[in-house]
Biotite code that builds the C-alpha atoms (Angstrom):
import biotite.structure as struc

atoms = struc.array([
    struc.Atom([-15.718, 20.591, -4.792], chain_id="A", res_id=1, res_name="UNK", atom_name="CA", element="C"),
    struc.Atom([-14.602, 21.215, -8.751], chain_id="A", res_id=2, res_name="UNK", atom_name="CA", element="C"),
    struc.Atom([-10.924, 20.974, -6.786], chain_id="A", res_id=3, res_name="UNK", atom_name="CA", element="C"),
    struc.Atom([-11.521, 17.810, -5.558], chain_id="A", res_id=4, res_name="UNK", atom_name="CA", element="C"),
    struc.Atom([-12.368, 16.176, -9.060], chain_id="A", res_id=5, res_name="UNK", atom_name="CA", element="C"),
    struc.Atom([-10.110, 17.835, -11.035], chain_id="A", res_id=6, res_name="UNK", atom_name="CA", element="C"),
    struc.Atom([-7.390, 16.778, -8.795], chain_id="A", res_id=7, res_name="UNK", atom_name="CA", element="C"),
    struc.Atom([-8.849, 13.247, -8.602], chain_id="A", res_id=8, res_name="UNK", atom_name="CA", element="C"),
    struc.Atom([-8.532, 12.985, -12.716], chain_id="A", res_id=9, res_name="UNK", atom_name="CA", element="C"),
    struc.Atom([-5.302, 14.349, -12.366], chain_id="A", res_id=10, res_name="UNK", atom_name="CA", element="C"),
    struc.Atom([-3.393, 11.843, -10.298], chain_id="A", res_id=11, res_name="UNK", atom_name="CA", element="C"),
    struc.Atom([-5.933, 8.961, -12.140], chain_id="A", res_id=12, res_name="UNK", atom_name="CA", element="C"),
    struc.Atom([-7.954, 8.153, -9.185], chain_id="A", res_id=13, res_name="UNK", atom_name="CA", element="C"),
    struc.Atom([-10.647, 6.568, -11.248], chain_id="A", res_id=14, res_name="UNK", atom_name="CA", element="C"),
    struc.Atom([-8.180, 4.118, -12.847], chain_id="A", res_id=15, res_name="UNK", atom_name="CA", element="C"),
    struc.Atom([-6.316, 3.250, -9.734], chain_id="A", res_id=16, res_name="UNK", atom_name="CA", element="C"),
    struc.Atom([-9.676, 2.629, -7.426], chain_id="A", res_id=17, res_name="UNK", atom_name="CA", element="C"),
    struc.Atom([-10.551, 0.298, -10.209], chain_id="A", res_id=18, res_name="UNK", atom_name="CA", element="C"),
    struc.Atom([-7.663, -1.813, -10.235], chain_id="A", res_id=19, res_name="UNK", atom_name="CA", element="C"),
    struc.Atom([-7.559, -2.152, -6.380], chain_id="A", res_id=20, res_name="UNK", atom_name="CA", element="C"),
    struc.Atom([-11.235, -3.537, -6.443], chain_id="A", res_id=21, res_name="UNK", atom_name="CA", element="C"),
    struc.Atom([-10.291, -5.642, -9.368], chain_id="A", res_id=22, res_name="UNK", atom_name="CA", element="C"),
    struc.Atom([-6.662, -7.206, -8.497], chain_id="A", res_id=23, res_name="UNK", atom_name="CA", element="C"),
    struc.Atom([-8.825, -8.077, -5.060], chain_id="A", res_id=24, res_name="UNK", atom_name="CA", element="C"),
    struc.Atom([-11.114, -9.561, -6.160], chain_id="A", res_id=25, res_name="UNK", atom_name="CA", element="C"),
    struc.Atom([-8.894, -11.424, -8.884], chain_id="A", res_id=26, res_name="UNK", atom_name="CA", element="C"),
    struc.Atom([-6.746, -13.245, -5.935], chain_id="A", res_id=27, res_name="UNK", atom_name="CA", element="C"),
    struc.Atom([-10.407, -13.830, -3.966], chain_id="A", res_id=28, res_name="UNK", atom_name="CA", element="C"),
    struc.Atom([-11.586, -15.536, -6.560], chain_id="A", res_id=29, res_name="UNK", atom_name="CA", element="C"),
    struc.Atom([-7.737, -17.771, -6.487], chain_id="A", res_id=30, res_name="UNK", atom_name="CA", element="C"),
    struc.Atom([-8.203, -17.720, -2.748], chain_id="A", res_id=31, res_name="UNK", atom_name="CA", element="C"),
    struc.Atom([-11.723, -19.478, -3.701], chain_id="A", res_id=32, res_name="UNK", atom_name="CA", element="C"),
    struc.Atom([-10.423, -22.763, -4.055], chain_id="A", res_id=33, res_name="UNK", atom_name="CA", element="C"),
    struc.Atom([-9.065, -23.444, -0.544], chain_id="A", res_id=34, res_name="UNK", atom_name="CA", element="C"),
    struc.Atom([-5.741, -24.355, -1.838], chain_id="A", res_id=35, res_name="UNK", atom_name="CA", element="C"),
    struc.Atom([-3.646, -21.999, 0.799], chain_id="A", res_id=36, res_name="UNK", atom_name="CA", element="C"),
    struc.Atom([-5.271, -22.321, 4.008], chain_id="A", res_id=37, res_name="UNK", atom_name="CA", element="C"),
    struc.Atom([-6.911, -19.426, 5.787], chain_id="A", res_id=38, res_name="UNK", atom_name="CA", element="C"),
    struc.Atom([-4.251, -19.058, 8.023], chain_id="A", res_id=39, res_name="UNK", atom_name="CA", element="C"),
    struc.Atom([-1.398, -18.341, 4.565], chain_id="A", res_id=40, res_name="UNK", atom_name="CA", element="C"),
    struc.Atom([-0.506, -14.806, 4.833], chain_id="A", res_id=41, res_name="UNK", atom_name="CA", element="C"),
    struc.Atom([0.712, -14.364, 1.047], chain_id="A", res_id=42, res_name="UNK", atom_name="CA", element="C"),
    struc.Atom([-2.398, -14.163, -0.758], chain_id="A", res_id=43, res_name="UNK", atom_name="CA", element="C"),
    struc.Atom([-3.702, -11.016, 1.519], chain_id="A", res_id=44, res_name="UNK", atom_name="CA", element="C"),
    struc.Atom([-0.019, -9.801, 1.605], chain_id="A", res_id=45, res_name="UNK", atom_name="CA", element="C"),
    struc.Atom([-0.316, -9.972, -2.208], chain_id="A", res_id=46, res_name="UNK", atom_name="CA", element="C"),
    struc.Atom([-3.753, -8.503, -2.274], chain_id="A", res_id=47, res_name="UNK", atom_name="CA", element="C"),
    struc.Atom([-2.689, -5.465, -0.207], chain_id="A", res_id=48, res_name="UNK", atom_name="CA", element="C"),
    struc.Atom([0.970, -4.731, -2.010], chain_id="A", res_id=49, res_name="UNK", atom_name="CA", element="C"),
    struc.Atom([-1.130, -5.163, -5.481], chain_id="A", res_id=50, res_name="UNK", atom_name="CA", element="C"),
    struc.Atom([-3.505, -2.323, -4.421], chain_id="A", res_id=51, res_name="UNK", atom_name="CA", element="C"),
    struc.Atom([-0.821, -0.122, -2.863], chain_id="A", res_id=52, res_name="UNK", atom_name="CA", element="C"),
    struc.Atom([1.071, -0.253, -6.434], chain_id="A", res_id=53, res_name="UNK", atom_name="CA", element="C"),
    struc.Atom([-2.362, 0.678, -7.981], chain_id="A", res_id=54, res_name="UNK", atom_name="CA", element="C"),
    struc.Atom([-2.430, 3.458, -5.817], chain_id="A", res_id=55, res_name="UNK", atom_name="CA", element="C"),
    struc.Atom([0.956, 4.461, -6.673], chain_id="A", res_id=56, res_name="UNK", atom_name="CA", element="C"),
    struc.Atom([-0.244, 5.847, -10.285], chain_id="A", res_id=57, res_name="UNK", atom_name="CA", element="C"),
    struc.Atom([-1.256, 8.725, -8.700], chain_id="A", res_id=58, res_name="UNK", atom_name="CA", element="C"),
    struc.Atom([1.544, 10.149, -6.711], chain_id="A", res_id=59, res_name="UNK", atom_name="CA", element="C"),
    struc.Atom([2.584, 11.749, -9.454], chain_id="A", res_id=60, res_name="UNK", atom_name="CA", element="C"),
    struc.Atom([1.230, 14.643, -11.491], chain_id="A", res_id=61, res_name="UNK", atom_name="CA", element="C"),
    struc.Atom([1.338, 15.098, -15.260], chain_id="A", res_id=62, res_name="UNK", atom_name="CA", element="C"),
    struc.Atom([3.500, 18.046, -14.671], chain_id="A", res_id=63, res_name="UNK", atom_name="CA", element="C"),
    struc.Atom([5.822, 17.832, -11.736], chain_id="A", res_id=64, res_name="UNK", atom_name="CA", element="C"),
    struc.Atom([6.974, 21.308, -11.773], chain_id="A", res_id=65, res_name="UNK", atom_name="CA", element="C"),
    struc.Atom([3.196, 23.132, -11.791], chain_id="A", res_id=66, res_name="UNK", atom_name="CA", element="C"),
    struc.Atom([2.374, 21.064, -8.627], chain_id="A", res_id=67, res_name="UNK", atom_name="CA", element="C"),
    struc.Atom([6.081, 22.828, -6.521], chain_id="A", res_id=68, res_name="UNK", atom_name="CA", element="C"),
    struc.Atom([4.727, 26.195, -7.947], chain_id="A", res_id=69, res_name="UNK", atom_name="CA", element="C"),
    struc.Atom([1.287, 26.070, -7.895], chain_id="A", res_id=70, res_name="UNK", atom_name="CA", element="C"),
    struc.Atom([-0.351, 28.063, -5.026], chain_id="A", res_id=71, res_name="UNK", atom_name="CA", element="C"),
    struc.Atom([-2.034, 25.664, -3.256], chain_id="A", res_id=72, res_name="UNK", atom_name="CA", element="C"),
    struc.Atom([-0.517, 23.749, -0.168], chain_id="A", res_id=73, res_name="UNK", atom_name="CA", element="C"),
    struc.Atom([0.672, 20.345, -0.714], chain_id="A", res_id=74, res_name="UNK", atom_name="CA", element="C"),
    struc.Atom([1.227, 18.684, 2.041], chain_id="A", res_id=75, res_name="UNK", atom_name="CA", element="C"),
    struc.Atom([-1.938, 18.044, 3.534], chain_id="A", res_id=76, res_name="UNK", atom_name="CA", element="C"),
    struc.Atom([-3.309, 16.782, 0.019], chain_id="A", res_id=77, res_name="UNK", atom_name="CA", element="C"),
    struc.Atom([-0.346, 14.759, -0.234], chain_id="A", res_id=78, res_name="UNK", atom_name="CA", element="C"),
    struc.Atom([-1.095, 13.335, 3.299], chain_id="A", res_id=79, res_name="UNK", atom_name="CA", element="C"),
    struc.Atom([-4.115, 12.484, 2.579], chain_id="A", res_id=80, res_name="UNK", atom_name="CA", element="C"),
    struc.Atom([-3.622, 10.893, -0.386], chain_id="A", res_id=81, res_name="UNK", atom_name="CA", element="C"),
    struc.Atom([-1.094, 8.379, 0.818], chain_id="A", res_id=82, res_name="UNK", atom_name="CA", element="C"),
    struc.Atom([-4.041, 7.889, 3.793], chain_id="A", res_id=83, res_name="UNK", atom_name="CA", element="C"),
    struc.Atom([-6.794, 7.735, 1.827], chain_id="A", res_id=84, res_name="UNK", atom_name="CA", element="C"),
    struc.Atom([-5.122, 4.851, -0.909], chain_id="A", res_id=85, res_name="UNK", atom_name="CA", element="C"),
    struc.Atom([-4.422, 2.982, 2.219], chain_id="A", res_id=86, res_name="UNK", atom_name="CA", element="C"),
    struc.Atom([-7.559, 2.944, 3.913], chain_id="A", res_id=87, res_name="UNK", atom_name="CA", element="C"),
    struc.Atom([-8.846, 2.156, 0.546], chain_id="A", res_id=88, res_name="UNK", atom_name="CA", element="C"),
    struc.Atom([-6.599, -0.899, 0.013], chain_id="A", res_id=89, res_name="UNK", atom_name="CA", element="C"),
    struc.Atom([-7.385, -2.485, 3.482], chain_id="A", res_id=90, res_name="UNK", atom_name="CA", element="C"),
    struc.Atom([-11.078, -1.838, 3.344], chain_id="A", res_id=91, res_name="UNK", atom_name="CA", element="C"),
    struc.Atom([-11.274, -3.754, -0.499], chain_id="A", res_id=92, res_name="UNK", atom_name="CA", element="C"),
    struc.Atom([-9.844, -6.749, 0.801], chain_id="A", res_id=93, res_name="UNK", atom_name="CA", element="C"),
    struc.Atom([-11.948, -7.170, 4.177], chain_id="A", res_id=94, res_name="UNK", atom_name="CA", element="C"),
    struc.Atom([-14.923, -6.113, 2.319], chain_id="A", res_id=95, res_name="UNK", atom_name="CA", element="C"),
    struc.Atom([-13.996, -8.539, 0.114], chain_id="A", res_id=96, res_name="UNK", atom_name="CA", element="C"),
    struc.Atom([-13.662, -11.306, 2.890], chain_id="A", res_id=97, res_name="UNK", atom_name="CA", element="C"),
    struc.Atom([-16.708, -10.107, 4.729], chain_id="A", res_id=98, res_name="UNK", atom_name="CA", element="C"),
    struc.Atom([-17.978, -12.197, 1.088], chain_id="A", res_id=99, res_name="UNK", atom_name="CA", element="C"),
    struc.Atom([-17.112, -15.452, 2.387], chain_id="A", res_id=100, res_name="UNK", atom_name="CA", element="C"),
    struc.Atom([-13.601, -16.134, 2.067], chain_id="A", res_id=101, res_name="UNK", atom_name="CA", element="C"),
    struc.Atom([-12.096, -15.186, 4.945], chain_id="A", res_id=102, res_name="UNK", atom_name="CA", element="C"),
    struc.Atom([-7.832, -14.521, 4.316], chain_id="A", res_id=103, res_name="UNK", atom_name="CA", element="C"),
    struc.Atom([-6.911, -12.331, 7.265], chain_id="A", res_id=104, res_name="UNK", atom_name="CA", element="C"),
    struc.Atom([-7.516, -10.951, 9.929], chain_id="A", res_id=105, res_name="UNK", atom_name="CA", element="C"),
    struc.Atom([-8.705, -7.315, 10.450], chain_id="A", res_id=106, res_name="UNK", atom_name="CA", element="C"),
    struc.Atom([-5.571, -6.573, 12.426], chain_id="A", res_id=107, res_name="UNK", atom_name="CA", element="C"),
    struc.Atom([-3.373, -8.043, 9.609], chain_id="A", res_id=108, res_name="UNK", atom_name="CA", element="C"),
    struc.Atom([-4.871, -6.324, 7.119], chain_id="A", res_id=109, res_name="UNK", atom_name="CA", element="C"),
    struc.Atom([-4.695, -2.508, 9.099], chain_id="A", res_id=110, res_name="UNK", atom_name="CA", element="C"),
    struc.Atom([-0.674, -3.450, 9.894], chain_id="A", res_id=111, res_name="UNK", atom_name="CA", element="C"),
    struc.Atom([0.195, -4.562, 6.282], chain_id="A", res_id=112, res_name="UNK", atom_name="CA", element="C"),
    struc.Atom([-1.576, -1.737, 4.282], chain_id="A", res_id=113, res_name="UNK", atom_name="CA", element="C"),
    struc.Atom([-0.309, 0.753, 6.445], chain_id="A", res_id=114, res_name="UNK", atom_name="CA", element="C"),
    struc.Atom([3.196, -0.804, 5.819], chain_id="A", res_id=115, res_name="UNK", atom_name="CA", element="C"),
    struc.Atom([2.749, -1.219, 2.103], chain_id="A", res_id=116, res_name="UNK", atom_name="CA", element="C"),
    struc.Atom([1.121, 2.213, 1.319], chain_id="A", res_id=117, res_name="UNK", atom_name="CA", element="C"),
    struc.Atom([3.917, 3.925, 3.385], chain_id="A", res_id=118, res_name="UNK", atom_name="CA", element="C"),
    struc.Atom([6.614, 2.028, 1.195], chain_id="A", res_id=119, res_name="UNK", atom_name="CA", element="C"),
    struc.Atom([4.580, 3.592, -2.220], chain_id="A", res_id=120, res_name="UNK", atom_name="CA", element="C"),
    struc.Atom([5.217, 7.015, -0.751], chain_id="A", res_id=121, res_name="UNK", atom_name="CA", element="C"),
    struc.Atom([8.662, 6.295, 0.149], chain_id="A", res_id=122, res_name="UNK", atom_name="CA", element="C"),
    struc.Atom([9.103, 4.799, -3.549], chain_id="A", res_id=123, res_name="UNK", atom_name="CA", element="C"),
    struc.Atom([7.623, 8.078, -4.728], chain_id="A", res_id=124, res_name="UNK", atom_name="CA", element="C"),
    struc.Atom([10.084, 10.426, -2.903], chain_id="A", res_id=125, res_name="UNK", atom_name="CA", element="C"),
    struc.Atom([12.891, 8.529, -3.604], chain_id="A", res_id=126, res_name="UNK", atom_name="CA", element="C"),
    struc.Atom([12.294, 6.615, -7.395], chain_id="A", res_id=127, res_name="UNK", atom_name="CA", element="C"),
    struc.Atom([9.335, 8.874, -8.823], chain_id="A", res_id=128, res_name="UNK", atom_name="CA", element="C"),
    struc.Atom([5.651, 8.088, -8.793], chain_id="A", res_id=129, res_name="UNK", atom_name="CA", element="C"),
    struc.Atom([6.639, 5.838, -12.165], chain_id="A", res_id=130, res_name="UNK", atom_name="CA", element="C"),
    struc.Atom([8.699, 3.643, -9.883], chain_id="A", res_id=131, res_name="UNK", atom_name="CA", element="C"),
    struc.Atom([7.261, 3.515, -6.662], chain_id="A", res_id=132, res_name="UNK", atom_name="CA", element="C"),
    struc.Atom([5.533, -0.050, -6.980], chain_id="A", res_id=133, res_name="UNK", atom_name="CA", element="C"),
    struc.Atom([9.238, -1.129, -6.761], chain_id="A", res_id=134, res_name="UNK", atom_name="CA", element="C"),
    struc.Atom([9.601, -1.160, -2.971], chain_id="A", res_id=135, res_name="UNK", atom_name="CA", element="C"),
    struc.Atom([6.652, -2.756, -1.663], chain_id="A", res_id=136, res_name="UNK", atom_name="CA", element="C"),
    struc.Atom([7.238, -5.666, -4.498], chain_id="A", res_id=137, res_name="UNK", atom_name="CA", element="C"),
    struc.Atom([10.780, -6.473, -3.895], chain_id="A", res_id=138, res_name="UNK", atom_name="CA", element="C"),
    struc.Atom([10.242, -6.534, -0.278], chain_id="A", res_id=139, res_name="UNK", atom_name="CA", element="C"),
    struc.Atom([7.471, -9.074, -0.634], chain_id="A", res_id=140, res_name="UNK", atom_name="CA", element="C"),
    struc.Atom([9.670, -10.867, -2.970], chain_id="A", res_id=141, res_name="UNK", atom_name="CA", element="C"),
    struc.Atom([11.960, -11.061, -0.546], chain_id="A", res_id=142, res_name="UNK", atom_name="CA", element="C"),
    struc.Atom([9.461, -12.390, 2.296], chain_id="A", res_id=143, res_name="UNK", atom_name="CA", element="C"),
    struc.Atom([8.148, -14.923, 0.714], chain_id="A", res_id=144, res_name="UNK", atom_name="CA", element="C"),
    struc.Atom([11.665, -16.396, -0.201], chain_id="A", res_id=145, res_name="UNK", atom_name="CA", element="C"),
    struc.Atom([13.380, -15.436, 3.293], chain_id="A", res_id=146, res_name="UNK", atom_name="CA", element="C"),
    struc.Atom([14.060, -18.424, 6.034], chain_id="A", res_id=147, res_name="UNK", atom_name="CA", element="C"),
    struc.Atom([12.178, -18.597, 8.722], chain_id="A", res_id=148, res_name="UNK", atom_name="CA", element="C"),
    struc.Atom([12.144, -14.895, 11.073], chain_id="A", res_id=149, res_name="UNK", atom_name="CA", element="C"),
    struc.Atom([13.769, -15.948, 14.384], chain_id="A", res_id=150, res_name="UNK", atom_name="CA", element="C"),
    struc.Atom([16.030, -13.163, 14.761], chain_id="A", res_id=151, res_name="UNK", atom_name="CA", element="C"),
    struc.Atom([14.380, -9.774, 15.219], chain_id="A", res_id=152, res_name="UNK", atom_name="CA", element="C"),
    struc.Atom([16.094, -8.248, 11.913], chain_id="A", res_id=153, res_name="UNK", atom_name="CA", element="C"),
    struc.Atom([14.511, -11.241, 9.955], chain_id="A", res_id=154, res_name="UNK", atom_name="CA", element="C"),
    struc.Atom([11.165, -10.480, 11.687], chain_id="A", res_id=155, res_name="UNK", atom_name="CA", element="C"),
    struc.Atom([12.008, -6.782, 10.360], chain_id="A", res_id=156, res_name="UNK", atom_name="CA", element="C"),
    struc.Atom([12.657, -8.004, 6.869], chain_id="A", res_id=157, res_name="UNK", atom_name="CA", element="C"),
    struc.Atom([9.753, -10.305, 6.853], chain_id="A", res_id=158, res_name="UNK", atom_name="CA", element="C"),
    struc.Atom([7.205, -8.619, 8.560], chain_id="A", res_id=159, res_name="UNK", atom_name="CA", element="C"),
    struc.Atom([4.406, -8.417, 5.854], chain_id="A", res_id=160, res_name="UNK", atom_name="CA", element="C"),
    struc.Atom([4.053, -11.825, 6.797], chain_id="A", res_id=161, res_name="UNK", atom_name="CA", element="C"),
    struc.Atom([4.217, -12.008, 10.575], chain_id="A", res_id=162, res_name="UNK", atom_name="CA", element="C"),
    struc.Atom([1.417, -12.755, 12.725], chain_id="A", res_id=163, res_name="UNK", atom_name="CA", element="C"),
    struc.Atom([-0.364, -9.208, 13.276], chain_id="A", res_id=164, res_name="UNK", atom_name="CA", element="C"),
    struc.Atom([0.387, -9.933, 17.393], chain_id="A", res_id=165, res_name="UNK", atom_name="CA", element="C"),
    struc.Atom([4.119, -9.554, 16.757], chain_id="A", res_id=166, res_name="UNK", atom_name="CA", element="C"),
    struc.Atom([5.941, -6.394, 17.812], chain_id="A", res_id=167, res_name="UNK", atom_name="CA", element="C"),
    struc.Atom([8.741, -6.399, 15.150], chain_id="A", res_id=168, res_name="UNK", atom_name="CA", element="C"),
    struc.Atom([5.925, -6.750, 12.480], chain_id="A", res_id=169, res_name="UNK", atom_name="CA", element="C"),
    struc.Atom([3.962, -3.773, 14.201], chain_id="A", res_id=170, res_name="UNK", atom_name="CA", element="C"),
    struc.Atom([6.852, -1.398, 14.740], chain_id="A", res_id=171, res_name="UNK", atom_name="CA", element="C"),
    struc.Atom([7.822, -1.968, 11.121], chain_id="A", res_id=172, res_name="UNK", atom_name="CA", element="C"),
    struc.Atom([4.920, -1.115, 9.705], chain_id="A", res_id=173, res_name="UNK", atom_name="CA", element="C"),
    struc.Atom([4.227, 1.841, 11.962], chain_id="A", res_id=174, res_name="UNK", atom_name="CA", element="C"),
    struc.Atom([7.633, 3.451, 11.020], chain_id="A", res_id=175, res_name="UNK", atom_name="CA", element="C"),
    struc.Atom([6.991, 2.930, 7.076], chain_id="A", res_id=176, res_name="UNK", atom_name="CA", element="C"),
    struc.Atom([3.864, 4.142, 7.536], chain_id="A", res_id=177, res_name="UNK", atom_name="CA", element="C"),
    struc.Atom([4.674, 7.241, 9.374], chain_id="A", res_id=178, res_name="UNK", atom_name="CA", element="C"),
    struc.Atom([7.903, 8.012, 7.505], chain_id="A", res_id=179, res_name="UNK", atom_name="CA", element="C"),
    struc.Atom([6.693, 7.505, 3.885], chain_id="A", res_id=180, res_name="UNK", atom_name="CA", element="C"),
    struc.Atom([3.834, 9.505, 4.928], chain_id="A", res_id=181, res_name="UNK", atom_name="CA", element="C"),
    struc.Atom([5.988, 12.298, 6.075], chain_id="A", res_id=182, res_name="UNK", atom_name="CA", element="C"),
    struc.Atom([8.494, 11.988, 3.236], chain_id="A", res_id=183, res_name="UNK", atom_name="CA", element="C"),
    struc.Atom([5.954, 12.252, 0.486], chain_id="A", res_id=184, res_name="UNK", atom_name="CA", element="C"),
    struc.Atom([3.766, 14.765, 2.342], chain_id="A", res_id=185, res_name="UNK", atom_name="CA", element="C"),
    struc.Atom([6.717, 17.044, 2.561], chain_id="A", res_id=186, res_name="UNK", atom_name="CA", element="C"),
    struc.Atom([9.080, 16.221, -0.217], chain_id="A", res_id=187, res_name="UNK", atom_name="CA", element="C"),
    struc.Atom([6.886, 15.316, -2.950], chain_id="A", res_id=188, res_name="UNK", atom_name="CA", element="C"),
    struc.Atom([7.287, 12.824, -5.741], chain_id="A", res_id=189, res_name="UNK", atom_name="CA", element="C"),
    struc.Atom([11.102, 13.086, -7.185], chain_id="A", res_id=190, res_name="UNK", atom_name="CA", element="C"),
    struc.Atom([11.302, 14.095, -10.923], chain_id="A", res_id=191, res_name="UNK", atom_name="CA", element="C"),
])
């Protein structure tokens, strides 16, 4: 178990739970004042690509080149890591709403922090860990500014904010999840 919290203080753990429980419950208490509507996807889109770049702290070690040579096996810790920050990130915000304020859906909240924390890991094998809160913030950006999805590479480009019954939204945010996943698990964080 001494493995387990060294490697937790390591990759900051600690300070990257914290700020998921706290930049959730900073936009519940926004949400609070009924001023977007319950059915407004933004504020839990926000929510969940504010805790996946709090999780992104940790995809990187302090020394890059002991984690290739160490002997240990990295890709199932790396796995799990990306898994574990975004089961973490979904379960925040609907414990969170299971406090009153309802924002989203279950199923919107599984499909978008899936999709978010697979963008981190993607961020981390192809920016660094220091820049991997890049991807999942532009592409919000870029959702919340985009016309309306009626074409299915719109629904592609804007699916952090599509219904959680659409297919382009789901697919999206399967293969993000999936490939980031991989990427990171295998690759590792680039130096």
């Amino acid at each position: 178990m001494r493995w387990l919290t060294l490697y937790a203080r390591s990759r900051q753990v600690p300070a990257s739970l914290a700020m998921v429980v706290i930049s959730t419950m900073a936009v519940w208490a926004l949400a609070r004042d009924g001023g977007a509507g319950p059915g407004d996807p933004r504020l839990p889109a926000l929510v969940l690509a504010a805790g996946a770049m709090a999780v992104s702290i940790g995809l990187g070690g302090q020394d890059l080149a002991l984690d290739r040579t160490a002997a240990v096996r990295w890709v199932p810790r790396r796995a799990a890591h990306v898994l574990l920050g975004g089961a973490f990130v979904g379960a925040v915000l609907l414990t969170v709403q299971a406090m009153g304020e309802n924002m989203a859906t279950t199923a919107f909240v599984v499909r978008d922090s899936a999709g978010v924390i697979g963008l981190v890991a993607v961020g981390a094998t192809v920016c660094g860990a220091q820049y991997a809160w890049t991807l999942p913030i532009a592409w919000l950006s870029f959702s919340f500014f985009a016309p309306p999805a009626t074409s299915v590479p719109m629904q592609v480009a804007t699916w952090m904010l599509l219904p959680p019954g659409s297919a382009a939204g789901t697919w999206t945010a399967v293969v993000l999840a999936v490939a980031g996943t991989a990427a990171y698990a295998f690759a590792g964080p680039r130096r």
